[in-house]
C-alpha angles and dihedrals in degrees: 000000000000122000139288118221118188119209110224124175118238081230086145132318085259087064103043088052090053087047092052094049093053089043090050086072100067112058087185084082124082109171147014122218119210120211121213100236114178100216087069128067105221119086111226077247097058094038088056082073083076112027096032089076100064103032134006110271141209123207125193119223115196111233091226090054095062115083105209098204084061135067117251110293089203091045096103096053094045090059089039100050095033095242103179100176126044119184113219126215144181091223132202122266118263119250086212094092094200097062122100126240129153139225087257111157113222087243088057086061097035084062100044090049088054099046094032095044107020080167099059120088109223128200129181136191139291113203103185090179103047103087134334122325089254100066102044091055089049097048080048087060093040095052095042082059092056090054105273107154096192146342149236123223135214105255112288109215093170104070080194089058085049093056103057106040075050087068093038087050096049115144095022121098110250141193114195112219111226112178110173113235120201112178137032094243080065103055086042088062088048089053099049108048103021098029094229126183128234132182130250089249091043103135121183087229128118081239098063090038097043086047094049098048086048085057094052092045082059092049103056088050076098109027130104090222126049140220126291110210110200095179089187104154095022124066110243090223081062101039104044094053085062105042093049094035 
């Protein structure tokens, strides 16, 4: 079966070590992905000193952050820590107007990272709502041939959607993104700002959720890539115990 990644948030160290141990009771999970959110202070790098111990981590790193005329700023704690995946995004920008950031393209990381940490395994992003079918795939291909091993997708809620960009996606390594939504105030958001799909039957219950994440789980029995769990309006200590009941 492919892996499971679980998405927690560098809130504090108290707090990732809360979310591992909840995490250390499911053995169907292999892996936590940390996203780079600008209202905390810890960086996903610097979080994996906590949570890289007990089970192997991926940190994002935001594309605008990286300057390229400089070495990686995060080099020396990936090599500390162990870290062995990344994550590369393109990142929003801050609302914090002072903060620096630079015109650096997603492809520009993927290939320092590949010439500054060979070691390193890195994964970008999939958006499948972001714009036609056709130039997603071909951004997909453009950033494979930079040296992208595998990517992450947005969250799927049609199993039918997933299908099918599962066939368009065949021979690369994916994670299907599954974020639980629980009102309709929530997909509307969704909606709004992602333009994300949902099926006819979509319902905001733990039910339908529950339901849909089980599906996926199925799905990836025979998949090269694995499942990408952002439980961002549900606490993982509730949802796990769910999904692997």
């Amino acid at each position: 079966m492919g892996r499971i990644a679980v998405e927690i948030i560098p809130r504090d160290e108290a707090s990732l070590r809360a979310d591992i141990e909840v995490i250390k009771k499911y053995p169907q999970v292999d892996c936590v992905n940390i996203p780079d959110l600008m209202s905390f202070e810890l960086r996903p790098w610097q979080a994996a000193e906590v949570t890289q111990p007990a089970l192997p981590t991926i940190p994002h790193v935001r594309a605008m952050d990286i300057d390229l005329s400089k070495p990686l700023p995060m080099r020396e704690d990936f090599i500390k820590f162990g870290i062995k995946e990344v994550l590369i995004i393109a990142g929003d920008p801050p609302k914090d107007l002072t903060r620096t950031v630079y015109p650096t393209e997603t492809i520009d990381v993927i290939r320092k990272f590949r010439e500054e940490l060979p070691e390193v395994k890195v994964y970008a992003g999939v958006d499948q709502y972001r714009s036609g079918i056709r130039d997603e795939l071909y951004r997909v291909e453009r950033k494979a041939q930079a040296g992208a091993a595998g990517f992450f997708t947005q969250p799927f809620f049609d199993m039918r959607f997933l299908e099918m960009y599962a066939d368009l996606l065949a021979g690369h390594e994916i994670y299907w993104g599954v974020s639980p939504v629980f009102s309709n105030r929530s997909r509307g958001y969704w909606e709004r700002k992602d333009k994300a799909v949902f099926p006819k039957d979509f319902q905001p219950t733990m039910a339908w959720n529950i339901d849909f994440a089980k599906r996926v789980i199925e799905f990836i029995k025979t998949s090269s890539g694995g499942l990408y769990f952002m439980p961002i309006t549900i606490d993982i200590a509730e949802l796990l115990p769910r999904v692997f009941d």
